[in-house]
N, C-alpha and C positions, 0 to 999 in steps of 0.2 A: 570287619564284622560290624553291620551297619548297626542302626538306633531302632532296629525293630522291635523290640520289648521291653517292658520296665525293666530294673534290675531286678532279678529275685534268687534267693540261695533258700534248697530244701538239701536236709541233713538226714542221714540217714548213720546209725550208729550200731558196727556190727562186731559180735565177741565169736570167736570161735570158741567151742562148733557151732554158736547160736549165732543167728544172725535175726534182725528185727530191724524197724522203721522206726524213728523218729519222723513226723512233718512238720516241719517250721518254715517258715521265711527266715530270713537274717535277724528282723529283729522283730518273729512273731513267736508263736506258742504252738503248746500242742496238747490238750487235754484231756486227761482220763477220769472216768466217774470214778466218784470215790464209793465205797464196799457200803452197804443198806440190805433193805428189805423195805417191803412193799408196806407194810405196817409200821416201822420205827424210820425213816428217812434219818438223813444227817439233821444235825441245826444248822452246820454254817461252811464252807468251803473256802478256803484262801490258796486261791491257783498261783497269786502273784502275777498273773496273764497283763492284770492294768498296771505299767509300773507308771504311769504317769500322774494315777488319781490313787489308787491302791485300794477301788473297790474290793468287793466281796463278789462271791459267786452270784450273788442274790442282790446283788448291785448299793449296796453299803455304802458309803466313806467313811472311811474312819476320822475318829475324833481330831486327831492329830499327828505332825510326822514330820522328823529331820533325820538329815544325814543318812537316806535311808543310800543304798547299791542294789546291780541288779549282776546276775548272771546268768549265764546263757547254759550253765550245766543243769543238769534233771532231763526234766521231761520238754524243758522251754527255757521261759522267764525265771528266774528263782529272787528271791529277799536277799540281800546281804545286807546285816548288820554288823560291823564290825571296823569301828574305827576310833582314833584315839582322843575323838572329841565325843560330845552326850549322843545319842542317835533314840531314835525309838517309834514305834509302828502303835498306835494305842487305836481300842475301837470302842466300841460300846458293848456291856456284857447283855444288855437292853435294848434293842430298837424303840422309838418312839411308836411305830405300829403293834407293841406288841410282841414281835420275833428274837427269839433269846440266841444268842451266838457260844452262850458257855454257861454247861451245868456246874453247881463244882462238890456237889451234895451226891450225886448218883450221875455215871455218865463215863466217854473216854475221847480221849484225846491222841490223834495220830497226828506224825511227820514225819519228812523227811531229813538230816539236820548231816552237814559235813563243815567242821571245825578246820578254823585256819590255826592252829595250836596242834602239839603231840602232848599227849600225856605225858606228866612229871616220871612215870614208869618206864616210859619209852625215850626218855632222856629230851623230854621237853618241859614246856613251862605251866604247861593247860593257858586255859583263860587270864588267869592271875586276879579274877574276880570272881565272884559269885554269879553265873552266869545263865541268867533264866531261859528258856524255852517259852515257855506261856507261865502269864502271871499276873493277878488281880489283889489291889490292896497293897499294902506297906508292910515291911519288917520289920518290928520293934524289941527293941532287948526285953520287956517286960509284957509283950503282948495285949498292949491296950489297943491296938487301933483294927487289926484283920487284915490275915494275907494267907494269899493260897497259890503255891509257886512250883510249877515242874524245870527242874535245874539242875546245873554240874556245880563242884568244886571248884575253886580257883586250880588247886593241882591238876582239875579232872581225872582225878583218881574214882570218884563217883557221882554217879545219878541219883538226886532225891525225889522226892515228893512229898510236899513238906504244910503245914499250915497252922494260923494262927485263928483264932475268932473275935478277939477285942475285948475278951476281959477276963484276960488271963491266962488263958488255956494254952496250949501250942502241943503240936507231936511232928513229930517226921515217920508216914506212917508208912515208906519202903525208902529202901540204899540198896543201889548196887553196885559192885569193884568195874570199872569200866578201865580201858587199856587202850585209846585211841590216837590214829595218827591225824595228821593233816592231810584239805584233799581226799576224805575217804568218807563216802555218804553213809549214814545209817539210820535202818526204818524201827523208829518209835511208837512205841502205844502204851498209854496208860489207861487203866479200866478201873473204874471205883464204885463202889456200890455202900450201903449202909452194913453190908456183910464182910466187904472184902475191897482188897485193891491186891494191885497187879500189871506187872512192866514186863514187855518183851521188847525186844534186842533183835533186826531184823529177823524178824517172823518166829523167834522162840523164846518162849517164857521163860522169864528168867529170876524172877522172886515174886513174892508177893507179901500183904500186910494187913492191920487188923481193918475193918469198915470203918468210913469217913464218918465223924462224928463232929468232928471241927471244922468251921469252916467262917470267911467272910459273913456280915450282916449285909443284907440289903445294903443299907445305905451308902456300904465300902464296895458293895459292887456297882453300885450307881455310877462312881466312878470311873467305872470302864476298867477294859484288859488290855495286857503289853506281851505283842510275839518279839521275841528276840534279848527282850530287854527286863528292866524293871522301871519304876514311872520316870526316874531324873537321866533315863538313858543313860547313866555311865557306868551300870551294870550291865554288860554286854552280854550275849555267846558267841558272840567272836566269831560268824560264820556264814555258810550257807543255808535257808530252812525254805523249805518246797511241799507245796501240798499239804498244809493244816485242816486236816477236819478235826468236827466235832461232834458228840451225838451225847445223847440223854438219858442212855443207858448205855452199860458195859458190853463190848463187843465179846464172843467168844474165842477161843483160841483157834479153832478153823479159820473162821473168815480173818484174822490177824497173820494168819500164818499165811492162807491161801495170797491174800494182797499182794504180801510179800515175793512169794514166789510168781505171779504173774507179774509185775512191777519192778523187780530187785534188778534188769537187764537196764533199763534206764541211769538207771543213778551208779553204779560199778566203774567204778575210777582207775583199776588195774591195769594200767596202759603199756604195753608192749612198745619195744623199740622201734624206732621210724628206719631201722636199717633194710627191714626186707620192703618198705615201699619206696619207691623207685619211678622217677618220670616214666612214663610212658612213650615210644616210638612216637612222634607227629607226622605227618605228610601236609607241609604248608599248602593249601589252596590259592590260586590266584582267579581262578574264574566261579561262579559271578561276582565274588568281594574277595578279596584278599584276607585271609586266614592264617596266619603264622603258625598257630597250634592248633591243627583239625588232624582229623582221622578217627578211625577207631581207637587206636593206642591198643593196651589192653582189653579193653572189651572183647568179650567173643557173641557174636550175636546168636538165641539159640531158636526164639520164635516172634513172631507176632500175630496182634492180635487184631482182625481185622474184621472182626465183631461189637466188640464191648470197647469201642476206640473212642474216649472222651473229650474236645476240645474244651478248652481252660484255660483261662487267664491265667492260674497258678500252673504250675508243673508240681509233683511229684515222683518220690518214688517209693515202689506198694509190692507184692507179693515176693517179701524177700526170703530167701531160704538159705542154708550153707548145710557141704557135704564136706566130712574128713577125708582126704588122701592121703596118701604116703608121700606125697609132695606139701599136704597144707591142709589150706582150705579153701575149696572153690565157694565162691558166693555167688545166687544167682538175685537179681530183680529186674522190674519192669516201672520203665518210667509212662507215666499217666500224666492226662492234663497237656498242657500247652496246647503248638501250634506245630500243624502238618510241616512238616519239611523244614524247621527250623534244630538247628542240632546245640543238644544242650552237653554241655561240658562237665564231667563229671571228676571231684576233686579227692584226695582221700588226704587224712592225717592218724598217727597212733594215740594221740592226745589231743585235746581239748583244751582251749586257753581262752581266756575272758581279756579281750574283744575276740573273737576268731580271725582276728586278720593279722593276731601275733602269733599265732601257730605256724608250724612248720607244715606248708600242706605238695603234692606232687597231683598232678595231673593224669588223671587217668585213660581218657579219652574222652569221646563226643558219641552221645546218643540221641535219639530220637524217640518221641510219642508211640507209647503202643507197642516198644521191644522191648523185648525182656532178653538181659543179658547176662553175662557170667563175668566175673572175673576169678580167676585160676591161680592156686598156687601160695595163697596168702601165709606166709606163719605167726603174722603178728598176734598179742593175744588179745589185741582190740583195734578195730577200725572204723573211722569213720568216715561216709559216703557224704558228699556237699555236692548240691549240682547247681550250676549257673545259668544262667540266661545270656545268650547270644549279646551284649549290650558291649558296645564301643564306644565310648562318644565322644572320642578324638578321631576314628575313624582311620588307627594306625596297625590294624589286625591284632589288637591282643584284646580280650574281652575284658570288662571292669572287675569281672568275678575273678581272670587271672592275675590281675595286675596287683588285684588286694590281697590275694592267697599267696601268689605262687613269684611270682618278682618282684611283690612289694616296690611295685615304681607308680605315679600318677596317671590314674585312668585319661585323665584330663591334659596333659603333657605329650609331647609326641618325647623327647628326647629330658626324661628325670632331672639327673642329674643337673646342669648338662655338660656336655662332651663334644656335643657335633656327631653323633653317631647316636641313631634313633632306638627307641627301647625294645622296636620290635626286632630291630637287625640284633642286638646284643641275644636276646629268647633264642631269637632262628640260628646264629651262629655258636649256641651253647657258653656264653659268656656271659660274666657278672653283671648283673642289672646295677649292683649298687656299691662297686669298687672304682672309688675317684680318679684312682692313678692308671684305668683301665685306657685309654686312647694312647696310651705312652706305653703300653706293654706287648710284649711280642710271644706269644706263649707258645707258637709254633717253631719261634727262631726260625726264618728265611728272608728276616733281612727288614721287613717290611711290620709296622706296628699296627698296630689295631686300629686306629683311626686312617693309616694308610691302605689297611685293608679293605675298611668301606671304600674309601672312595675308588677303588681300583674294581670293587666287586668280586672281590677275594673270598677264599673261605680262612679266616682268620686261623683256627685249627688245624690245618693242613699246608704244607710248607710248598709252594710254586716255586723253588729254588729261581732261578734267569728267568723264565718263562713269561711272567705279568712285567717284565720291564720291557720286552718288544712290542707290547700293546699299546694302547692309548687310554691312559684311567680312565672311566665313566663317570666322572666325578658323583655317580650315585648307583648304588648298586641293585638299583630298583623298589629298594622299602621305603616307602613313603616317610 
C-alpha cells in the first residue's frame, strides 16, 4: 500500500438501533451549534476544538492554563482536568472589546461533564474535593471577598449552585442527590433568573431554587472564570467537560431537553462487548501493490452514487442509518470525499479509549468513494466506525491506520519486533504481531517452527507433515 495519501482516520460512532456519524480526523474535531434564537444568541462557546491555544468559539485566549488533557470522547476534542497536581483553564468574564463570556446575575449555563470518580453511593470516592464546573471569585468562610461556583461534593453525593457577594451574605440557592459512575457523560444546564434558578440532568428538570440575588462584585469578576476548576487549580472535577455554552438569559425546558435528545447519541459511554466484532475475511492483493489485508471483508455493497460523487482531500463517512433484525443490526453508510479508486479501510471497536490506538479495534473491510454500504448482523450495543487512508510508508502491505489499531507493530518497521519474520507475513499467516517467543513456536505441530515456516513459504497454521522437506526452502516466502 504505496504513499498515496496523508494519513487520515474519520470515526464514525454507532448504537443500536441508532446509528449516526461522528467526522473527525485523528486528531481533529467535529462541531455542533449550540441551542439559540435569532434574538438572544449565546455569549460564549467552548468546543475545546483548539487544544493547543484553548481559544473560544469567538477566538479568545484565555487568561491562563496548566496541566490542562485532552480527549478524544464527545463529539471530538474534549477538556480534561483532572490530575494530582494544581491544573486550571481561567478566561476572562470580560473581554477587553467589550464581549461578556458569563452572566452570573440572570442567564444559564450548559455542559457536557463525564467524572473519572463513582459516587461514594456507588461505592466510590467522588472527587474527594469540592469540585467545580464553572466558577468566578474565591470561597471564604465569612464571605468577604465573592464567589459564584456551579459544583459537586467531594462524595459527589450532590450538585450545587452556590454564591457569595463579598460582604457577607452567601446562600446555596439549589442541591441535588446525584448517583454517578465513572466514564459516563452527562448533559447539564443551569438557568437563573432574578425569579428562579433551575438544574436539569440530561435533558430533565430536576430541582429548582429561589432567584439569584447574590452574587460576585465587578471587581471579583474582573478577575476572570475557571472551567473545571477553582483559581489555585487544586480544586478539581476530576473529569471530562465538552461543549460550555453560555447565554444571558435562562433557556426553557424544551430547548434543554430538545439539545439533549438531539445530542445525548454522542456522548453515551454504554459500550457493549467486543465479542460479536470479529476480523473480517481479507483477500491479500498482489497486483498493482501488494495488500495483505484488502477486500471487502464484511462490507456488503448496496449502491452508488454516481451523481452527487465528491472528490476530497478528506474522506468521510455520511448518510448512516441502522435496521433491527432478528440477527442484529445491520448498519448502512456511504463513504464521501477522497480519491477515485483508492480503497479506504474500514475499522470497528465496542469502546473507545484515549489515545484510540490503545483500543482494541478489528477490521472491517475496504471501501471506496461514493458507496454506500452495509454491514450485517451487529449485536453490540455500541459501535464504532474508523476508516483509514491507504498510507504505508514502509511499503510492506499493511497500512499505517492497521498497524496502529489493529497489530499495534511499527508503521515504519518492516519486521517490529524483531524476529526475522516480517509483520506483514505474521497479519497474512493469522499470527501474533507482538509475541516474542513467536519464531520458536510451532502452533500447527508438523515439525517445522514459525520462522522455519517463513522461510520455506509455508502456511504456519496448517500442518505439511514430509511434504516441504522434498522441496527446496525459498528462503522467503514472498512478503517483502
Amino acid at each position: 500500500m504505496k504513499n498515496l495519501q496523508r494519513p487520515c482516520l474519520r470515526l464514525i460512532r454507532a448504537f443500536t438501533p441508532v446509528i449516526f456519524a461522528v467526522l473527525l480526523p485523528f486528531s481533529g474535531f467535529c462541531q455542533m451549534d449550540p441551542p439559540t434564537n435569532s434574538s438572544n444568541p449565546w455569549l460564549e462557546w467552548w468546543s475545546f476544538n483548539d487544544t493547543n491555544n484553548w481559544t473560544t468559539a469567538l477566538g479568545y485566549d484565555p487568561l491562563s492554563y496548566t496541566n490542562l488533557g485532552v480527549s478524544y470522547l464527545g463529539d471530538g476534542t474534549s477538556l480534561v482536568v483532572d490530575t494530582t497536581s494544581v491544573s486550571w483553564l481561567q478566561y476572562n468574564v470580560w473581554e477587553k472589546d467589550g464581549s461578556t463570556n458569563l452572566t452570573v446575575d440572570v442567564g444559564s449555563v450548559l455542559l457536557w461533564f463525564e467524572p473519572s470518580w463513582c459516587s461514594q453511593s456507588l461505592g466510590g470516592f467522588g472527587p474527594g474535593v469540592w469540585a467545580p464546573l464553572i466558577e468566578t471569585g474565591t470561597f471564604t468562610t465569612n464571605a468577604d471577598y465573592g464567589w459564584w461556583s456551579w459544583y459537586v461534593d467531594p462524595p459527589a453525593s450532590n450538585i450545587l449552585f452556590s454564591a457569595q457577594d463579598g460582604i457577607g451574605d452567601q446562600t446555596n440557592y439549589l442541591s441535588a442527590s446525584i448517583s454517578w459512575t465513572n466514564n459516563q457523560f452527562h448533559f447539564l444546564a443551569l438557568t437563573y433568573s432574578s425569579t428562579n434558578t433551575a438544574l436539569y440532568i440530561d435533558g430533565a428538570f430536576v430541582t429548582n431554587g429561589p432567584g439569584v440575588s447574590i452574587y460576585p462584585s465587578p471587581d471579583v469578576l474582573s478577575n476572570g472564570m475557571w472551567l473545571g476548576s477553582d483559581g489555585t487549580g487544586t480544586n478539581q472535577c476530576h473529569g471530562i467537560i465538552d461543549d460550555v455554552w453560555t447565554y444571558n438569559y435562562p433557556l426553557d425546558a424544551d430547548t434543554i431537553n430538545g439539545w439533549f435528545e438531539l445530542y445525548e447519541i454522542f456522548y453515551l459511554t454504554n459500550f457493549g462487548s467486543a465479542a460479536s466484532i470479529s476480523q473480517a475475511p481479507s483477500t491479500p492483493e498482489i497486483s498493482p501493490i501488494f495488500d495483505v489485508v484488502a477486500g471487502l471483508g464484511d462490507l456488503v455493497p448496496i449502491s452508488t452514487d454516481t451523481g452527487g460523487c465528491v472528490t476530497s482531500s478528506s474522506v468521510w463517512i455520511t448518510n448512516t442509518s441502522a435496521t433491527v433484525t432478528t440477527n442484529g443490526v445491520n448498519i448502512t453508510f456511504t463513504i464521501m470525499g477522497g480519491s477515485n479508486g483508492l480503497a479506504y479501510d474500514v475499522f470497528a471497536t465496542p469502546a473507545l479509549t484515549t489515545p484510540l490506538t490503545n483500543g482494541i479495534w478489528t477490521w472491517m473491510g475496504q471501501g471506496y468513494q461514493c458507496v454506500t454500504y452495509s454491514i450485517q448482523g451487529l449485536t453490540n450495543s455500541a459501535v464504532f466506525l474508523l476508516l483509514g487512508t491507504p498510507f504505508d510508508p514502509d511499503d510492506k502491505g499493511l497500512t499505517k491506520a492497521y498497524e496502529m489499531l489493529v497489530s499495534h507493530t511499527d508503521p515504519y518497521v518492516v519486521d517490529s519486533l524483531p524476529d526475522g519474520m516480517p509483520d506483514a507475513w505474521k497479519v497474512l499467516a493469522g499470527l501474533s504481531t507482538t509475541d516474542p517467543n513467536l519464531a520458536g513456536e510451532d502452533p500447527d505441530q508438523d515439525g517445522l517452527l514459525n520462522y522455519q515456516e517463513y522461510l520455506y513459504g509455508t502456511n504456519p497454521q496448517v500442518s505439511e507433515g514430509f511434504a516441504v522437506w522434498v522441496s527446496e526452502p525459498e528462503l522467503t516466502s514472498g512478503v517483502p
